[in-house]
N, C-alpha and C positions, 0 to 999 in steps of 0.2 A: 104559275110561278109561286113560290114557297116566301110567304110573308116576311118584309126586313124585320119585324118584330122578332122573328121566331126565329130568324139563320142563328143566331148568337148560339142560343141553346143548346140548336140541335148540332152545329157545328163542337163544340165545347163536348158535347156528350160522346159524337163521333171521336175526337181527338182523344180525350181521355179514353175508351176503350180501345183503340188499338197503340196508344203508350203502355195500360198498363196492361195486356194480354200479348203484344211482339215484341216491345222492346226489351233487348237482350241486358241484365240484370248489370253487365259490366257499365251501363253508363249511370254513375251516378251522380253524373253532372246535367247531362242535355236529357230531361227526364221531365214527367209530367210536373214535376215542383220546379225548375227550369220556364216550362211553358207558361203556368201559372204565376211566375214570379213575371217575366215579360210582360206577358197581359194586363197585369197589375199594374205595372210601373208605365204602360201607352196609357191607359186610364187616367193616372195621374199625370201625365204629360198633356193629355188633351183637358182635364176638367181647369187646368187654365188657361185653353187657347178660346180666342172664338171661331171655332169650328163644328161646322154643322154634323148632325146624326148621320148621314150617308157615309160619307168620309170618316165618322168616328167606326161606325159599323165596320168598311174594309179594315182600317186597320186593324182592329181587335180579331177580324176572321183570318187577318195575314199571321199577327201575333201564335192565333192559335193553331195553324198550321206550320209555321215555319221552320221546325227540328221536326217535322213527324217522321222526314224521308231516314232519316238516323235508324229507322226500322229495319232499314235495306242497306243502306252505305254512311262511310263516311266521307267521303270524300263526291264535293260535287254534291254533297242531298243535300244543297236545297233545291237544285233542279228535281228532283224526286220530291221532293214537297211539294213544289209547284204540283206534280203530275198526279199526283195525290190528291188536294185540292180542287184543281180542275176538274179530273174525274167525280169528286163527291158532290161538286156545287155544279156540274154539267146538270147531273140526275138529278139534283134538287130548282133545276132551270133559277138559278140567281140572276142570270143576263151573263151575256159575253165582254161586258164592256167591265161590268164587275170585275168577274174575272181575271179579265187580262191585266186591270188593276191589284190585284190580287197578289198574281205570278208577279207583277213588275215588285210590291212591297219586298215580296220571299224573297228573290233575288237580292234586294237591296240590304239583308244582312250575310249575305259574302264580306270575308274578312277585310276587303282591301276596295270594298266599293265605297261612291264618291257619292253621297246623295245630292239630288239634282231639285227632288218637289219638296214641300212640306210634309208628305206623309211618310216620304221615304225617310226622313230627318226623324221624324217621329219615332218610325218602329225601331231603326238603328239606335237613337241613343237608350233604347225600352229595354234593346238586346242587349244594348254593354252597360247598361243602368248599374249592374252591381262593382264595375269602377269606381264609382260615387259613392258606396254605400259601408257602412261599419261595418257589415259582415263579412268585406270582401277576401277579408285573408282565409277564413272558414272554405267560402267558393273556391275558391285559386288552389286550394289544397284539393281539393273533391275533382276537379278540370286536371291535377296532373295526376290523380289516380287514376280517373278513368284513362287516360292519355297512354298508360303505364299498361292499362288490363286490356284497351280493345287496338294498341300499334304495336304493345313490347318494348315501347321506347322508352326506356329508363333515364329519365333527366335528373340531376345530382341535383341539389338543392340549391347552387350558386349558377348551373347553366338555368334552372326555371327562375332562381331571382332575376337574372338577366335578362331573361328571355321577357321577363313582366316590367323590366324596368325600362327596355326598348318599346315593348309595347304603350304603354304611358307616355313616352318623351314622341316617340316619331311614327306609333300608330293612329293613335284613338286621340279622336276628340268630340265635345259633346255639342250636336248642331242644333240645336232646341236655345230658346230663351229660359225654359224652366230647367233644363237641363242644367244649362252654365249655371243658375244662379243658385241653384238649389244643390247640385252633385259636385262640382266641380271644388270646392273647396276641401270637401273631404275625400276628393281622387288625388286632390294635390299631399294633401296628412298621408293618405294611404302611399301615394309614391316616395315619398320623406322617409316613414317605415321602410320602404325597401331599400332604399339607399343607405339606410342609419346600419342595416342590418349587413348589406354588401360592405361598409367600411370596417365593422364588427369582425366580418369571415377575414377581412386582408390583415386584420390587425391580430388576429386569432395564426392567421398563414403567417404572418410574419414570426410571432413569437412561438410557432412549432417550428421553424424553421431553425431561427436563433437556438432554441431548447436543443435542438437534435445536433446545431454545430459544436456546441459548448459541449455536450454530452462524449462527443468523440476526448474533449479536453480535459473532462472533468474528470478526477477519481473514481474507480469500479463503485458500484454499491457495497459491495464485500469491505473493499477496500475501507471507504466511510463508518462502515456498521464497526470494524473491527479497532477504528480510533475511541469511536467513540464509547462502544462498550467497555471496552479495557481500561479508557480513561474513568468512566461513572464505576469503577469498580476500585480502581485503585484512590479514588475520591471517599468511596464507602469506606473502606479500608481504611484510611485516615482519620476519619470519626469515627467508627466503631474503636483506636484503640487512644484517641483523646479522651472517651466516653470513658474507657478503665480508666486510664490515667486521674482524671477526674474522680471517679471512685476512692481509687486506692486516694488519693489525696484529701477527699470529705472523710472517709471514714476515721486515717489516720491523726488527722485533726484533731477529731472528736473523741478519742480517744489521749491525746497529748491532755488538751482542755479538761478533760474525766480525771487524770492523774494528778496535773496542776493543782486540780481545787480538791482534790479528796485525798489524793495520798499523800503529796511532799507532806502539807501541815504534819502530819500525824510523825516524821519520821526526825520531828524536833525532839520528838519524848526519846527517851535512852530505852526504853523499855520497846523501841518498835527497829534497833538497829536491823535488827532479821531483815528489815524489808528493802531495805537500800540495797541488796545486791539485787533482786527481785523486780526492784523498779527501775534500777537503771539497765538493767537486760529491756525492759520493755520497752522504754522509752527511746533510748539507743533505736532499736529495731525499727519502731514508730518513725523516728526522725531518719534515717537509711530510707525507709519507705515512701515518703513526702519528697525527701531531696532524688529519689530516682525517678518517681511520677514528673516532679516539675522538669524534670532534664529532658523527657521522653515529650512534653508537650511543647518546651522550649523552641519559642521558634528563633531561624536562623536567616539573616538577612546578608546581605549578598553589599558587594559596593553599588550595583546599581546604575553601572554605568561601562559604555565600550564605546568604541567609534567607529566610523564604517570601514576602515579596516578590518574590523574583524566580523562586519555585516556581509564585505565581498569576497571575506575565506571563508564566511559561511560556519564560523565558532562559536555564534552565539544565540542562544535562544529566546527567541524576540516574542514567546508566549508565557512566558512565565516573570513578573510582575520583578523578581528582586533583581533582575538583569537591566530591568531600563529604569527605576524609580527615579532615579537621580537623572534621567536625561531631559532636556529642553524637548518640548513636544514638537517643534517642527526634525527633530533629528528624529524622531520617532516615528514620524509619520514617512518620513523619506525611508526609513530602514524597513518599513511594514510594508509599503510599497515596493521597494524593489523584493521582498522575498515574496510578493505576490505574484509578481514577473516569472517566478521560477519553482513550478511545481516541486524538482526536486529537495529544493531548500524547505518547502514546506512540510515535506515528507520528513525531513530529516528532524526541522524542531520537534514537530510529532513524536516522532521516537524517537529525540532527547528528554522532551517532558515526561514521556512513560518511565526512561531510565530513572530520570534522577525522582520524581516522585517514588519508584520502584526503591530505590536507596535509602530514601528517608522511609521508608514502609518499614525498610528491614530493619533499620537503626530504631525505631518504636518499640518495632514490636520482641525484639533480643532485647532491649531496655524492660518495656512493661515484662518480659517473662522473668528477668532478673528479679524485677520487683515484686510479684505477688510469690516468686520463689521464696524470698527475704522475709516478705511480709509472712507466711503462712510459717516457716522454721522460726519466728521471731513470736509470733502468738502460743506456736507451741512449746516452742523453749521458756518463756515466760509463764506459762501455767504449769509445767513442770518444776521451775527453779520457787513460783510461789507456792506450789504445796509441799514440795521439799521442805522450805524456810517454816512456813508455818507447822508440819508434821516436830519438825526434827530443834527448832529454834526460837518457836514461839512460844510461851505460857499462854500468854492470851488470843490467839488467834481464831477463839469462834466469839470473839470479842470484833477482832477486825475485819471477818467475813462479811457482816452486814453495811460495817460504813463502806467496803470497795462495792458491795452491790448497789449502792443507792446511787 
């Protein structure tokens, strides 16, 4: 008979060469690092019982045979582990009473068995030890790949949360005193995880559900893109010609102000009449120029107020700011509200607000072209009528050239 000192070993060293030279590469769950993680965790289960070396021995030789038969089948190996086992430790004459203890261990991690002794509690909670353990969502992903590469049964992510979440509530539970006190807390954190995560998918299902009903009600993308582009443009549009207006109005300013303080003085002297037809061409012009900027920037305010009459004909457009100023905010909110009720009324301020900004776009910008038309015949006509005056009128006129330049 082959020394209880030495089955450990040789057992271990058997088990590890026909995992890692038969077993087929698809299980990357029930696999020598599987075995060894088992073994591992009886170890630990036992180094706090008072339980003798015999007994610690079987288990650990059950541990380490117990997925071997995965070489051959899935289904039912662990009877194929047993016979595996049996067969190795026949040859190695360990005893028949071993043995048969052995085979009763292997069996006793079948999915739905009841353990009856102490040892059988042992290796059971050894084999579902990574319940208990922070790695276990790592495991649970690796169990439904291989699940996936050696059945073909593709489980969705919400049937294997379930599938893990029954398992935990009305499969598994941990029958050791080191088990409970030690795993069980973090089987319970790790079942919270699934659950936090199942409420997450419904709350996720629900708001794709929602998304996809509203979607049938909402405006096309086209639709949407084509407000809102046309609106951000006709908005540019409206600053790009306050921006001139703006202009033509600093510059003609400062040109008034230039005139003010340098020319009127001079045209007290009798000797500077020449210049009076000259400045008042310019000034004129100047002053035409500022009053048609400020007209083109002028804004235009509305009464500011309708009543739901003209909210239920549908007259009035409830986005644009000079139409409700003046109204009480609970009336406001009832008129926003009912054209929410009614797509096509939204449609319609839409493309009232394009119109009438489109309106005031045109009225700008025929205004500003008036005005830099003014402006540009008013610069020219006034450098023409002042060199006229000076050529034809002035004696002193390269006398007056320097104080207009300064």
């Amino acid at each position: 008979m082959v020394k209880s000192d030495n089955i450990l070993d040789k057992v271990a060293a058997h088990v590890t060469a026909i995992l890692n030279s038969e077993l087929d590469g698809s299980y990357v769950y029930h696999n020598l690092k599987h075995t060894l993680y088992v073994v591992n965790s009886a170890q630990e289960i036992m180094a706090d019982m008072p339980i003798d070396a015999q007994s610690k021995e079987l288990v650990l030789v059950a541990a380490w045979f117990h997925d071997v038969g995965y070489v051959s089948m899935i289904q039912e190996h662990e009877k194929q582990s047993c016979l595996m086992a049996v067969n190795y430790l026949t040859k190695a004459n360990y005893g028949s009473e071993n043995i048969d203890t052995i085979c009763k261990l292997i069996m006793a991690t079948e999915r739905y068995y009841v353990p009856t002794t102490e040892l059988e509690k042992i290796i059971r909670d050894a084999d579902w030890s990574h319940l208990g353990k922070k790695n276990y969502p790592e495991l649970a992903e690796l169990l439904k790949v291989e699940i996936k590469s050696t059945t073909a049964k593709d489980l969705s992510e919400t049937e294997w949360r379930n599938a893990n979440i029954n398992l935990f509530r009305n499969e598994h539970r941990f029958y050791t005193d080191y088990a409970q006190k030690n795993w069980q807390e973090r089987k319970n954190k790790n079942l919270r995880r699934l659950i936090k995560k199942k409420k997450a998918d419904k709350k996720l299902v629900r708001k794709e559900k929602l998304k996809a009903a509203l979607k049938s009600e909402s405006p096309d993308r086209g639709i949407q893109t084509l407000y809102r582009v046309t609106l951000r443009n006709h908005i540019k549009l409206s600053d790009i010609a306050d921006t001139k207006a703006n202009i033509l109005l600093s510059v003609n300013a400062i040109i008034i102000s230039l005139v003010l303080s340098n020319l009127i003085p001079k045209l007290d002297n009798p000797s500077n009449d020449y210049l009076i037809y000259p400045t008042l061409i310019f000034v004129i012009f100047s002053i035409v120029s500022m009053v048609l900027s400020i007209s083109a920037t002028r804004p235009n305010i509305t009464s500011g107020e309708f009543d739901m009459k003209d909210v239920k004909a549908k007259k009035v457009n409830l986005l644009f700011f000079g139409n409700f100023h003046m109204m009480a905010l609970k009336d406001y909110q009832f008129a926003i509200k009912d054209m929410l009720g009614d797509k096509d009324y939204i449609y319609e301020s839409l493309t009232k607000d394009l119109y009438f900004l489109g309106v005031v776009l045109a009225r700008k910008y025929k205004i500003l072209r008036v005005t830099y038309t003014i402006f540009m015949i008013g610069m020219i006509t006034s450098v023409i009528v002042f060199f006229v005056a000076f050529k034809y009128l002035g004696p002193e006129r390269l006398l007056v050239v320097p104080e207009l330049i300064k």
